[in-house]
C-alpha positions as CSV (number, residue, x, y, z in Angstrom):
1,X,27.6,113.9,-135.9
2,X,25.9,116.8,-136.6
3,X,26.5,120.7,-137.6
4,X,24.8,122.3,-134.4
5,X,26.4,122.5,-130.9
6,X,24.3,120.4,-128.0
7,X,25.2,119.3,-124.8
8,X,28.2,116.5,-124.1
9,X,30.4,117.9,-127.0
10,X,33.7,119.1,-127.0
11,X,33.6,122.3,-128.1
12,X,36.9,124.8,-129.3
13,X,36.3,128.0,-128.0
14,X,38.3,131.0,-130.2
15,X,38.7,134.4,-128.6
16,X,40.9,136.0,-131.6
17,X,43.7,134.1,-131.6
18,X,43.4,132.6,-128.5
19,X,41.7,129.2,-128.3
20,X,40.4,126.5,-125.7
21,X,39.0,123.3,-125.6
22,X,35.8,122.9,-123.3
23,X,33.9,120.0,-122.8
24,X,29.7,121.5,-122.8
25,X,28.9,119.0,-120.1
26,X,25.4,120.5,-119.1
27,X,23.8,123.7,-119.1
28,X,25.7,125.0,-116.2
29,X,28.7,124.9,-118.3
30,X,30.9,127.8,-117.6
31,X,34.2,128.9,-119.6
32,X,37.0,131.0,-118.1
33,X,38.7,132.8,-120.3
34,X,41.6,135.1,-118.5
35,X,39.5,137.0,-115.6
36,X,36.2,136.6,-117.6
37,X,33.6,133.8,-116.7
38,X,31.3,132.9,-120.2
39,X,27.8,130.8,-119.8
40,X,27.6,128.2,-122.6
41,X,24.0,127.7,-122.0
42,X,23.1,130.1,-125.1
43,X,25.0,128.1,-127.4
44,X,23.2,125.1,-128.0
45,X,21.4,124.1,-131.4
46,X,23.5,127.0,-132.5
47,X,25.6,125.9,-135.6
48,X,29.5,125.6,-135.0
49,X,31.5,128.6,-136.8
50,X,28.8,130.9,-134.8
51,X,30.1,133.8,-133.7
52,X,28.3,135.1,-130.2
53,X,28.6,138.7,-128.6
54,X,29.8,138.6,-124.9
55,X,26.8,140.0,-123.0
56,X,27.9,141.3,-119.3
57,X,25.7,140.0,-116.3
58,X,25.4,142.4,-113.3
59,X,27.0,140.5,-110.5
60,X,29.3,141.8,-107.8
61,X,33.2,141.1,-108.2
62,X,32.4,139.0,-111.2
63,X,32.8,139.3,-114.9
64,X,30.0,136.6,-116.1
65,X,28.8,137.3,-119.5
66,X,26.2,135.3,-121.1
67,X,26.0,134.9,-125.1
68,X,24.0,136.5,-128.1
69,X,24.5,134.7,-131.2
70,X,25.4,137.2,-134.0
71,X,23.3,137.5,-137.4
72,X,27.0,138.0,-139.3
73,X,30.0,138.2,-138.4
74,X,30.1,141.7,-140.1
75,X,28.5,143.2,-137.1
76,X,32.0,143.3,-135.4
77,X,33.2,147.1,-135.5
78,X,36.9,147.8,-137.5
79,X,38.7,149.9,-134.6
80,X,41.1,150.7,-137.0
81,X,38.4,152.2,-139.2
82,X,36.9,154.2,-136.5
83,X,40.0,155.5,-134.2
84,X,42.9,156.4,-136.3
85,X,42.1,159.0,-138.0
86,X,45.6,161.0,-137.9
87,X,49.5,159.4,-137.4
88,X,52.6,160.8,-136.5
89,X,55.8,160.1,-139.0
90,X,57.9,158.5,-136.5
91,X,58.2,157.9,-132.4
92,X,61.6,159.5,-131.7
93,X,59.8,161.8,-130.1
94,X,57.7,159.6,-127.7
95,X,58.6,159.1,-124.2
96,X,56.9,155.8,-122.4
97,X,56.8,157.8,-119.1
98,X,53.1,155.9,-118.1
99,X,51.9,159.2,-118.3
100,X,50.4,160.0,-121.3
101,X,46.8,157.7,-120.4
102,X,44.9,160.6,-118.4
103,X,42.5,158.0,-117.1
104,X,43.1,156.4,-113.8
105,X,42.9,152.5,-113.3
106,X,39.7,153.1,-111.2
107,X,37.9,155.2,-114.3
108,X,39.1,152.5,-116.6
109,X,37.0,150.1,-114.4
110,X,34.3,152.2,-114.3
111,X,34.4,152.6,-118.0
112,X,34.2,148.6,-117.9
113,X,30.7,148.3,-116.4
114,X,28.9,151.8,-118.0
115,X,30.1,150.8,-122.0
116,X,28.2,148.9,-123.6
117,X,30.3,147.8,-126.0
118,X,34.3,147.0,-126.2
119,X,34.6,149.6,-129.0
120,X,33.7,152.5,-126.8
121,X,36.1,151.7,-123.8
122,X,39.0,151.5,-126.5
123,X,37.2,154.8,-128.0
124,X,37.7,156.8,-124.7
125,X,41.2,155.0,-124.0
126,X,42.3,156.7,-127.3
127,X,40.4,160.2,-126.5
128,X,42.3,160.3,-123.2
129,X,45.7,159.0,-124.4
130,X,47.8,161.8,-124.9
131,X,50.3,160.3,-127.3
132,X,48.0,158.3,-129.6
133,X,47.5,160.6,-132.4
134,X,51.7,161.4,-132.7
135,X,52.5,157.4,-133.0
136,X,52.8,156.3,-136.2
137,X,50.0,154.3,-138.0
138,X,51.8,150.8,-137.2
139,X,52.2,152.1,-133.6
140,X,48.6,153.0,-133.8
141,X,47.1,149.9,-135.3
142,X,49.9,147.7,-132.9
143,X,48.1,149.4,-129.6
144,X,44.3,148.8,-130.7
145,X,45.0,145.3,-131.1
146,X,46.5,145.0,-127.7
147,X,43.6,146.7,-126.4
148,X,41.5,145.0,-128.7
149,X,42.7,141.7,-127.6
150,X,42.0,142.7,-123.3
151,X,38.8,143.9,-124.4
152,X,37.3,142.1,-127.5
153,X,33.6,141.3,-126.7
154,X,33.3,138.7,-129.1
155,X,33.8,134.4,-129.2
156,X,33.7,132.1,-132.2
157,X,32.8,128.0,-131.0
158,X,34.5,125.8,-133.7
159,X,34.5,121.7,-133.9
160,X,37.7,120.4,-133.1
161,X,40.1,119.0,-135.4
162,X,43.8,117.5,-135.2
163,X,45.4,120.6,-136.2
164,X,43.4,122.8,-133.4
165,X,43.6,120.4,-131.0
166,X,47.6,120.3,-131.8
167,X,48.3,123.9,-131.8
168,X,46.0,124.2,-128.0
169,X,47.9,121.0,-126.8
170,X,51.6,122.2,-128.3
171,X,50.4,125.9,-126.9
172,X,49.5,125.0,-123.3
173,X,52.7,122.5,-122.4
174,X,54.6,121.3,-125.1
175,X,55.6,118.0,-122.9
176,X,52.0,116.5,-122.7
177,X,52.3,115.9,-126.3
178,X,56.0,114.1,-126.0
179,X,57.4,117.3,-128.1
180,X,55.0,116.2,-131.0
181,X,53.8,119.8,-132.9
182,X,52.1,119.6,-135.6
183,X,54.3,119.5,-138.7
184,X,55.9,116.8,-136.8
185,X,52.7,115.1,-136.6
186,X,51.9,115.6,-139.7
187,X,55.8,113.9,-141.1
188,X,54.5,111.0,-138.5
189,X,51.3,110.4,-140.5
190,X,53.0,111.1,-144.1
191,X,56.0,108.5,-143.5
192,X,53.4,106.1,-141.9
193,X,51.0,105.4,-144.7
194,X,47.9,105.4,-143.2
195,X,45.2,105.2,-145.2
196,X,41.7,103.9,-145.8
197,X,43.1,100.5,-145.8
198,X,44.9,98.2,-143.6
199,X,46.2,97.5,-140.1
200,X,48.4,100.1,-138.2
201,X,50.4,99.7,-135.2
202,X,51.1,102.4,-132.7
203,X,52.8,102.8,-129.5
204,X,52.6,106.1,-127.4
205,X,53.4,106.7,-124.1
206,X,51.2,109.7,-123.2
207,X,50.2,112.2,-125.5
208,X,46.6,113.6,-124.7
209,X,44.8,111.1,-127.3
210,X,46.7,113.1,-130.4
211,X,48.3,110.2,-131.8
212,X,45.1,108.0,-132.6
213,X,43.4,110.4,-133.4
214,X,45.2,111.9,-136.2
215,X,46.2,108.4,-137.2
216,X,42.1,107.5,-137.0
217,X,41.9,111.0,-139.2
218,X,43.6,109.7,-141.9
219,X,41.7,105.8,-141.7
220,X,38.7,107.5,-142.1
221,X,34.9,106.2,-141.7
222,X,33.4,103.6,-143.5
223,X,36.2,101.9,-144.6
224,X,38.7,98.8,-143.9
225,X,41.3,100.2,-141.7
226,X,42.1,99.3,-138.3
227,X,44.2,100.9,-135.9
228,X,45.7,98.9,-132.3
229,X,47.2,101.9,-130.3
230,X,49.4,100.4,-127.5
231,X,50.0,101.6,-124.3
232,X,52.1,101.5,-121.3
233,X,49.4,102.8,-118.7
234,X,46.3,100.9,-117.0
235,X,43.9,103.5,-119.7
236,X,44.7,105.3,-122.4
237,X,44.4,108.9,-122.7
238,X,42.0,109.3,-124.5
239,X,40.8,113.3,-124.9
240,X,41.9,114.2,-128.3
241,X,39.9,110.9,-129.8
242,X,36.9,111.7,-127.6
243,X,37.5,115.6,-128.9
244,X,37.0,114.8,-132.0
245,X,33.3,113.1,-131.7
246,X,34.2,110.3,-134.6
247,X,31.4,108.0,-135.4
248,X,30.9,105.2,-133.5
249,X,31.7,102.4,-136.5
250,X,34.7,105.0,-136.6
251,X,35.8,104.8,-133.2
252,X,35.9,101.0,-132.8
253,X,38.5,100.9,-135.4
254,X,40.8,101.8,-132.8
255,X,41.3,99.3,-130.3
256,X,43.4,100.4,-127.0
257,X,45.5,98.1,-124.8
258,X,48.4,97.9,-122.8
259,X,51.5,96.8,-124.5
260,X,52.5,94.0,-121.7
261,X,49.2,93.0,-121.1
262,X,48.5,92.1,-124.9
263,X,51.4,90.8,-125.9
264,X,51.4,88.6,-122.8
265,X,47.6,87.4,-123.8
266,X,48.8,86.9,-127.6
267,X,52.1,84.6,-126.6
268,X,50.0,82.6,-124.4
269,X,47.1,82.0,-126.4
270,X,50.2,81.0,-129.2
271,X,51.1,78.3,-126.2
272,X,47.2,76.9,-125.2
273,X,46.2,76.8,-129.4
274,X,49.3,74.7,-130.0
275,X,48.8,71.9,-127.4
276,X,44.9,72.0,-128.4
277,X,46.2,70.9,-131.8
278,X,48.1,68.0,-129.9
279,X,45.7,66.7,-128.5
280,X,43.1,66.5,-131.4
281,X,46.2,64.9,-133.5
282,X,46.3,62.1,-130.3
283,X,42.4,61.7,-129.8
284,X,42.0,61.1,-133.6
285,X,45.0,58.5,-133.9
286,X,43.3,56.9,-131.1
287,X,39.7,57.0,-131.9
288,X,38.4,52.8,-132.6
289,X,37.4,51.8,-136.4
290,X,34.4,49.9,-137.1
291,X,35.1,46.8,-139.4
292,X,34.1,46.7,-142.9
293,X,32.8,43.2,-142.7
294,X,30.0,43.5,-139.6
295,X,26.6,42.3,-140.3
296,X,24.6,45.0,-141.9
297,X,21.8,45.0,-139.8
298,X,24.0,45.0,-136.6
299,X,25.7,48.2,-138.4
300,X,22.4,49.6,-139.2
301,X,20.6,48.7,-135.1
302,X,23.7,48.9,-133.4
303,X,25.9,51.6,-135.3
304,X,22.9,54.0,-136.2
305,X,21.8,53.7,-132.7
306,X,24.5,54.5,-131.1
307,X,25.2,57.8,-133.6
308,X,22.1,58.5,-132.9
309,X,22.5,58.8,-129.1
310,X,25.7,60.2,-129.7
311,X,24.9,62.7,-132.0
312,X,22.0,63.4,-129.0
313,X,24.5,63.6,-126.8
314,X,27.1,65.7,-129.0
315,X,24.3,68.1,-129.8
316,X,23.4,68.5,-125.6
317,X,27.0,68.7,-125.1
318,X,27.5,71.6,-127.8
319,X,24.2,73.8,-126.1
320,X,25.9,73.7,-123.4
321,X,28.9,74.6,-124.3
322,X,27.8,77.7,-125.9
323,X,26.1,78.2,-123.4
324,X,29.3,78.6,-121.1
325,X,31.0,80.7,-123.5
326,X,28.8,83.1,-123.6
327,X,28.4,83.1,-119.6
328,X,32.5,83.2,-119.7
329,X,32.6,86.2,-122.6
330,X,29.8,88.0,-120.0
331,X,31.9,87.8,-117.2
332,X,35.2,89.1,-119.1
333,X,36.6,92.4,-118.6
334,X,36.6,95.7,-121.4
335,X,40.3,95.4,-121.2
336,X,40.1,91.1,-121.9
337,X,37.8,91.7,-124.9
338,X,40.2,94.4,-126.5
339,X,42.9,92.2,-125.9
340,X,41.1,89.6,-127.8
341,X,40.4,92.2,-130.7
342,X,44.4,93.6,-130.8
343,X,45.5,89.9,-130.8
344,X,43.1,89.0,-134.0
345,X,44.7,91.7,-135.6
346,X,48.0,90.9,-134.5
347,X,47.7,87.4,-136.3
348,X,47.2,89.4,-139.6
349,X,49.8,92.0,-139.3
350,X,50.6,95.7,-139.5
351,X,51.3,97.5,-142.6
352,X,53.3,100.3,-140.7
353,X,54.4,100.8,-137.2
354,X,54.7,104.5,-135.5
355,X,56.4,104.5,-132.0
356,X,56.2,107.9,-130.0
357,X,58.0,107.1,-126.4
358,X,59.2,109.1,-123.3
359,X,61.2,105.7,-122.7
360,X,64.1,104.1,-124.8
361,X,61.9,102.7,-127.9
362,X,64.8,100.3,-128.9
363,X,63.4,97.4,-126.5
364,X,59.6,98.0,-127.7
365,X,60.6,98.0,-131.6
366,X,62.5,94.3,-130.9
367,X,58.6,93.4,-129.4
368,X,56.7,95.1,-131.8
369,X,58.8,94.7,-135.3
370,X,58.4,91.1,-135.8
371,X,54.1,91.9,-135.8
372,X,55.2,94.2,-139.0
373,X,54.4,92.9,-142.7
374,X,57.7,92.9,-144.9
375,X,58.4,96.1,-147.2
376,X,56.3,98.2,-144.4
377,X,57.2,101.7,-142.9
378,X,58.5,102.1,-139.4
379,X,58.6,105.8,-137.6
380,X,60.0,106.4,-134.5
381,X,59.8,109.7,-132.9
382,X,61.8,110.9,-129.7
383,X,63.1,114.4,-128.8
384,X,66.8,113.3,-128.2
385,X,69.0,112.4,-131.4
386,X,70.9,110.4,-129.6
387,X,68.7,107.7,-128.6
388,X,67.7,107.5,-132.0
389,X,71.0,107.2,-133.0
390,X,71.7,104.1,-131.5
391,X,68.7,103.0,-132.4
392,X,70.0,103.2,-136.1
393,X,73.0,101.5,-135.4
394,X,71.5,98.9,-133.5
395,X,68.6,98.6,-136.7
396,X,71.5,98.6,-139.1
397,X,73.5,95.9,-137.1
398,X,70.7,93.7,-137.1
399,X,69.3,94.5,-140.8
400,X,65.8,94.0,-139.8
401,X,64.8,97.4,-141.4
402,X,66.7,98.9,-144.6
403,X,66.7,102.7,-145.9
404,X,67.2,104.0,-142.4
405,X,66.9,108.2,-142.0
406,X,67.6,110.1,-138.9
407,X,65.9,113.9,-139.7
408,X,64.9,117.5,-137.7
409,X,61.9,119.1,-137.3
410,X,62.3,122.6,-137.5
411,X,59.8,125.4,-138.6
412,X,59.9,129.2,-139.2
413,X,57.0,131.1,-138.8
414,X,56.4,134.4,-140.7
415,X,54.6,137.8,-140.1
416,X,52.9,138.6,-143.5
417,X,51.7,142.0,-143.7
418,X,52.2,145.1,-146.1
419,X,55.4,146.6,-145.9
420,X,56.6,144.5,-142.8
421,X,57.3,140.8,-143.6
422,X,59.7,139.1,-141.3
423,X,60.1,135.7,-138.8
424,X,58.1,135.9,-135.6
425,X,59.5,137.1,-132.5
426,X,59.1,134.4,-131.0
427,X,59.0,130.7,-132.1
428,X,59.7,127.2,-130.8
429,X,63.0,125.7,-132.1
430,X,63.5,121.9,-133.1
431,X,60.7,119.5,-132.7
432,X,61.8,116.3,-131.9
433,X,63.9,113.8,-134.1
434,X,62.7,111.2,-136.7
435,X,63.9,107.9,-137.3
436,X,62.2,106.2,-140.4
437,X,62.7,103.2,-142.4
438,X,61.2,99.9,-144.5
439,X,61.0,96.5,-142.9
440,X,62.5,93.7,-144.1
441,X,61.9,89.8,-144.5
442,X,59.3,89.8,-141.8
């Protein structure tokens, strides 16, 4: 991982507030933000956390802009500095009539391609407005940030992370996440433990990638953790963990299957391992014992030869069948091989089990709990309390996990600035339900 952008990265793409994820597949790459088309191909070997200046490209019906990487971000004019320089005391006297902007839509256009610079359009929106100067300062600073934000020139290209990632995810449709924002996830990684160390068990059914990769996050590189994420699909999705570039020794902490498929592979390999040790019980029980009181040099011409060719033999018999099971591990499927891997993890247990469903999770945490260590944290997340209601009294019935707690995830946001704190507008309500609790005597 390195600190410069290049080619086949995922890339977060911050316009003020506003951000995207955009994959810089090749050269070519092109970002829309809004009406406005941006070229990417500037942008490599330049260091993340860059800030670039939109430069406009003369082409008919288009806005294309290509980028210029900025010394510092200082460079970037304060409107507020420059345009208010007088404020009226209130706005009683204000009348929204759509005609105090002198300037036709047409002008405004034309204003677009002469300027060369953001600042100046906003500059000769203000000159021409006749109702600017009698708005209060708040008024004021409130309308150069909405013009700010239809014309702001500049871009900033940041690394993902979980919590950008979250906030585009949560941002663009809250239901490709399952409901999950961010302070949730963040509740589903304290409650769950991980850490540096150990195995974790999760089951999601369909949440961008998010999931592993904030549980990966918190594992970390170079250490002993391992994380099986189970799935219901044929693939996983797999955006967020592939977002987030981890290292390679990283990444293969995380093994991916389908749920069915694996536990399906681990019960029968249970089955074939048993009645191999049957039969090695039978062929040693049966196997012929040389007397103690045979002639010695028979034993030593007769035994020794006959270990000898045996041994021969055993020895041919072994190359070859290595030889076979590595022809047989060729010819096996990704999806075979991390089966293999889950189930090998799956014989030494989890020390926590997250479930994040858009189906009933009660039948998956009877498949899933007994693969649970004892004294080990279980989280189950689901947007209805009801479902995770009878969850609980199903959990409780069967005392499989003690210390059960059903809780909300709600958040407030704020609007800190001087003289005008308060709640934003507009917020998202409750997000999603969590059930959590401690195994026991598995």
């Amino acid at each position: 991982m390195t600190d410069k952008i290049k080619v086949g990265d995922y890339l977060i793409v911050q316009r003020q507030k506003y951000t995207k994820l955009q994959k810089f597949t090749n050269l070519n790459t092109i970002v829309n933000l809004g009406k406005d088309q941006v070229e990417l191909r500037l942008a490599e070997n330049h260091r993340y956390l860059t800030t670039f200046h939109l430069v406009p490209k003369q082409e008919r019906g288009k806005r294309v802009y290509t980028l210029d990487a900025l010394s510092t971000p200082s460079e970037i004019r304060n409107l507020k500095e420059l345009l208010i320089k007088e404020s009226g005391n209130d706005n009683r006297n204000i009348i929204d009539d759509r005609q105090s902007q002198a300037l036709s839509t047409e002008e405004i256009l034309k204003l677009r391609e002469e300027c060369e610079s953001s600042s100046e359009v906003i500059g000769k929106l203000v000159e021409n407005s006749k109702s600017f100067a009698t708005k209060t300062e708040y008024s004021q600073e409130k309308y150069l940030k909405r013009k700010e934000k239809k014309y702001f020139e500049y871009i900033t290209i940041r690394r993902p992370s979980v919590r950008l990632l979250s906030d585009i995810y949560w941002r663009l449709d809250p239901e490709k996440v399952l409901g999950v924002r961010f302070d949730t996830l963040s509740q589903i990684i304290s409650y769950s433990g991980v850490c540096s160390v150990g195995n974790y068990l999760l089951y999601e059914s369909g949440t961008n990638g998010l999931l592993p990769a904030a549980m990966l996050n918190s594992i970390g590189a170079g250490t002993g953790g391992k994380l099986v994420h189970m799935h219901p699909g044929n693939v996983a999705q797999k955006q967020a963990l592939l977002a987030m570039d981890y290292p390679a020794e990283q990444q293969a902490r995380c093994v991916s299957v389908n749920i069915y498929s694996v536990l399906r592979h681990f019960y029968q390999d249970k089955e074939v391992s048993n009645g191999e040790k049957d039969v090695e019980l039978k062929d040693v029980k049966d196997m012929p014992v040389v007397p103690e009181d045979s002639p010695t040099v028979e034993r030593e011409e007769g035994i020794n030869g006959t270990n000898k060719r045996k041994h021969e033999e055993t020895d041919e018999g072994l190359e070859v069948t290595v030889a076979k099971q590595v022809k047989l591990d060729k010819q096996k499927q990704p999806w075979e091989l991390e089966n293999e891997a889950a189930t090998r993890v799956m014989d030494e247990k989890f020390d926590s089990l997250v479930i994040v469903a858009k189906e009933h999770p009660q039948s998956i945490l009877k498949a899933l709990l007994p693969f649970v260590k004892s004294s080990r944290p279980v989280v189950i997340f689901s947007n209805s309390r009801e479902i995770l209601t009878e969850c609980y009294v199903d959990i409780k019935t069967e005392a499989s996990v003690t210390y059960l707690r059903v809780t909300s995830n709600w958040m407030r946001q704020y609007q800190i600035l001087p003289n005008r704190t308060h709640p934003d507008v507009t917020m998202s309500g409750s997000s999603g339900y969590l059930l959590t609790g401690y195994t026991v005597g598995n």
